[in-house]
C-alpha positions as CSV (number, residue, x, y, z in Angstrom):
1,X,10.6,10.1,-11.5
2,X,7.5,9.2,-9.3
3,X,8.5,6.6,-6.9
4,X,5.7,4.4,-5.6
5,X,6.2,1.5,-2.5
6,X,4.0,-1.4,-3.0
7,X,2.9,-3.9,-0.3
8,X,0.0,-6.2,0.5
9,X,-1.3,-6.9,3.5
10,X,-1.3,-10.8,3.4
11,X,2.1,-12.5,4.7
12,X,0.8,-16.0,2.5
13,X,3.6,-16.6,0.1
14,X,1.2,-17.5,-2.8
15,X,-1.2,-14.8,-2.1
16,X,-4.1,-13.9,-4.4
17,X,-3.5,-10.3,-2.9
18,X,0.0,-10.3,-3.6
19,X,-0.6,-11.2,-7.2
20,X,-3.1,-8.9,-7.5
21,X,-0.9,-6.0,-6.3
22,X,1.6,-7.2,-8.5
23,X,-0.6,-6.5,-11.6
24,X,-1.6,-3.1,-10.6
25,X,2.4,-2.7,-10.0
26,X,2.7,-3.3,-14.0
27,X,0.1,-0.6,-14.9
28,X,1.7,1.7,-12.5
29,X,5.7,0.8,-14.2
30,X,3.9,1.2,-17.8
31,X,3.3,4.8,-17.1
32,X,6.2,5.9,-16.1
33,X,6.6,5.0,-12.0
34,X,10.0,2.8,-10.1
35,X,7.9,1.0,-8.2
36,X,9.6,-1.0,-5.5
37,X,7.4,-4.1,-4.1
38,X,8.3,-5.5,-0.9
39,X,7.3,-8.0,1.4
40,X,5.8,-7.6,5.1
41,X,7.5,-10.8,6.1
42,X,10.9,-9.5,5.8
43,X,10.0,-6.8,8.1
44,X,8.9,-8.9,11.1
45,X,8.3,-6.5,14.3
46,X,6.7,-7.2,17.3
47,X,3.0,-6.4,18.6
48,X,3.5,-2.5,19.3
49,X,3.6,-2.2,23.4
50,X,3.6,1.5,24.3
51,X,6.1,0.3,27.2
52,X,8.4,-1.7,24.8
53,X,8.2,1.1,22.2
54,X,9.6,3.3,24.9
55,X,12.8,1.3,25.4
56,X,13.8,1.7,21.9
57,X,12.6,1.8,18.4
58,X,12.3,-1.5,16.7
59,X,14.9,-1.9,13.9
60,X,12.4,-3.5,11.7
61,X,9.9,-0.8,11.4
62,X,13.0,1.8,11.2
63,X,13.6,0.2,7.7
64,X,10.1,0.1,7.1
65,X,9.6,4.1,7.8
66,X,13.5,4.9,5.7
67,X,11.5,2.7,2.6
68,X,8.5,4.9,3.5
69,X,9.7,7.7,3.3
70,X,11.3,7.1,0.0
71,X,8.8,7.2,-1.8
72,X,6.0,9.0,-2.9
73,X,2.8,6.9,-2.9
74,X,1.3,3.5,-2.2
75,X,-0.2,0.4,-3.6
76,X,-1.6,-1.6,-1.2
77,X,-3.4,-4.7,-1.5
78,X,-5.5,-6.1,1.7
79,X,-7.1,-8.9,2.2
80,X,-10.2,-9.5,4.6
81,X,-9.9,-10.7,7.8
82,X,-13.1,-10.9,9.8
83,X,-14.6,-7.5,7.8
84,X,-11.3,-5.7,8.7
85,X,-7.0,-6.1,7.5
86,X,-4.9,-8.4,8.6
87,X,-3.3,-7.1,12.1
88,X,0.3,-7.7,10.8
89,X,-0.1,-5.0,8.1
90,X,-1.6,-2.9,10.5
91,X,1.1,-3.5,13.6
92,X,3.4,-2.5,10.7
93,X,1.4,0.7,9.9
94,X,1.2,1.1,13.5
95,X,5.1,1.1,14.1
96,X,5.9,3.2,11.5
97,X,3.2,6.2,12.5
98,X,5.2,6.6,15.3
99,X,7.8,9.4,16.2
100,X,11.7,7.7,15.8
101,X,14.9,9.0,16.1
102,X,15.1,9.4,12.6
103,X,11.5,10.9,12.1
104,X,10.6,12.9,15.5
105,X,7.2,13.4,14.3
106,X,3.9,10.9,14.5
107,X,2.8,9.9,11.0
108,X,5.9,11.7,9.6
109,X,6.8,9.3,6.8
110,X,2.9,8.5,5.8
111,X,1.7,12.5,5.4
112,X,1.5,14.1,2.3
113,X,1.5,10.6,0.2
114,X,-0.9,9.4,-2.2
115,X,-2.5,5.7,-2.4
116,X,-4.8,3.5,-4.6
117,X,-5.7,0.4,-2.2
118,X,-7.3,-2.9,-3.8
119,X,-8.2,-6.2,-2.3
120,X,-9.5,-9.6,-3.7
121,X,-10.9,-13.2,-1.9
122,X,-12.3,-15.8,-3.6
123,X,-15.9,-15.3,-2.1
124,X,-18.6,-13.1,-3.6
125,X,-17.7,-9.4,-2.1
126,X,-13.9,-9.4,-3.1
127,X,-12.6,-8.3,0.3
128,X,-14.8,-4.7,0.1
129,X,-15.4,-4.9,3.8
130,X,-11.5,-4.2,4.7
131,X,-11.2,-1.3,2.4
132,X,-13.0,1.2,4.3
133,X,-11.0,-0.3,7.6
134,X,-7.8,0.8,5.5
135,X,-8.7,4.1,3.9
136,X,-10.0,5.2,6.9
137,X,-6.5,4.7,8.6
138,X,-4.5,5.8,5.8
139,X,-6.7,8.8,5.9
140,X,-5.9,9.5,9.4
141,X,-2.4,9.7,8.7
142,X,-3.0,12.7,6.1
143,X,-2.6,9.9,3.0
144,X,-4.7,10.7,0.4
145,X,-6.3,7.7,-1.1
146,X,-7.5,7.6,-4.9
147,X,-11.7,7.3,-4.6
148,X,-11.6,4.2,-7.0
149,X,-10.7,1.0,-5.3
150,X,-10.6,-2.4,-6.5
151,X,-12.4,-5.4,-4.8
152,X,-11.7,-8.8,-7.1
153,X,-14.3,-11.1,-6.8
154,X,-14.1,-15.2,-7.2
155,X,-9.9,-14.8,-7.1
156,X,-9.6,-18.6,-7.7
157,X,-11.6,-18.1,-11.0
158,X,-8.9,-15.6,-12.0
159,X,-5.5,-17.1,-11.9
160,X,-4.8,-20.8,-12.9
161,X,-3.2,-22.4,-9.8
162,X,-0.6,-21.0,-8.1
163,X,0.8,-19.1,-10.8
164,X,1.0,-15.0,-11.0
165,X,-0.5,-14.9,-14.7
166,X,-4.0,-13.8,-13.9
167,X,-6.6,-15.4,-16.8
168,X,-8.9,-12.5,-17.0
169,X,-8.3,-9.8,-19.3
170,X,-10.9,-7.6,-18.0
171,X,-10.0,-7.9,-14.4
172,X,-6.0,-7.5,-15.7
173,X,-6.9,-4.2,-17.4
174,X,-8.6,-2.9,-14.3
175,X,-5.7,-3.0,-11.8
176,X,-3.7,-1.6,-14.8
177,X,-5.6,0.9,-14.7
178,X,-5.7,1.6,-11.2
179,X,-1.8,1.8,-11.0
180,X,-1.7,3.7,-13.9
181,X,-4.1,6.4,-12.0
182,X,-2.3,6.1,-9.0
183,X,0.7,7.6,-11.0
184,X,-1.0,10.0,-13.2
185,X,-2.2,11.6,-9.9
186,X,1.2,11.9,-8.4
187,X,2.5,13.4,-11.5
188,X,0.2,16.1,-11.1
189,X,0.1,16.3,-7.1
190,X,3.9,16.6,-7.4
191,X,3.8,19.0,-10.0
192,X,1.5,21.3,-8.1
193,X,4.2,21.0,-5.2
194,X,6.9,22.1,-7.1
195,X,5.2,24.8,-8.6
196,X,4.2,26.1,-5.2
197,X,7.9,25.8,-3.9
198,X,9.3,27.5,-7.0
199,X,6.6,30.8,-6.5
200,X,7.7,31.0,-3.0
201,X,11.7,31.6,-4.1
């Protein structure tokens, strides 16, 4: 079975990004996917210091690379902080790039995977400014990143109050759909893989 992690980048506990995420999860477990969601607050780690990092690995981003590594692609929802993502998400991303004693190599646990990355705000551009920030580093780490991404516009609009129901159909069908994608490409990513591995016995 495909096996996707899901994450957003926001820390907020009532985050429109998290219950955006959270919808594209659903299209993603429709077709087929365990999909795991998590939450970056309960992996708290400090800012990464080359010299701290030296004197041992932090124990937070250890779990966070083993629940990497466990899986076989990403959904990731980001919100926009000054045209870029948060800098918790990416100290997060930044820890877990790094060489362990678990993983001895850089960006071990991030290569070969496959993400779709969305992002919403309640102003006028959805967040689009932060997902070139993130494709660019997910890129970087050899993760290959669907070419549709999802910017929701006017997120207030979409959800009434605080609650995880979102109140447009349209927008709802769209992250579906872009979970849904994510797992149709791993199916055949994966298949490909194991057709390669089998030709080689």
């Amino acid at each position: 079975m495909i096996k996707i992690l899901a994450f957003a980048g926001s820390l907020r506990e009532h985050s429109y990004n998290k219950r955006v995420l959270n919808i594209a999860v659903e299209g993603a477990r429709k077709a087929g996917a365990e999909v795991t969601v998590i939450d970056l607050r309960d992996y708290p780690m400090p800012i990464f210091d080359h010299d701290d990092y030296a004197k041992g690995f932090d124990e937070n981003a250890a779990r966070f690379q083993d629940i990497l590594n466990e899986h076989d692609g990403l959904l990731i929802a980001s919100p926009e902080y000054n045209g870029s993502i948060p800098g918790g998400m990416k100290n997060a991303i930044d820890w877990a790039s790094r060489p362990s004693p678990k993983y001895e190599k850089s960006v071990q646990v991030f290569k070969g995977k496959t993400a779709a990355i969305m992002s919403t705000s309640p102003g006028s551009f959805g967040g689009i400014r932060c997902l070139a920030h993130l494709r660019g580093i997910l890129s970087i780490m050899f993760v290959s990143v669907l070419p549709v991404e999802i910017a929701v516009t006017f997120a207030q609009d979409k959800f009434d109050g605080d609650g995880a129901e979102m109140t447009d159909e349209k927008t709802k069908k769209v992250l579906e759909d872009l979970g849904a994608s994510l797992v149709k490409m791993l199916e055949k990513t994966k298949g490909e893989t194991t057709a390669a591995n089998t030709s080689r016995i």
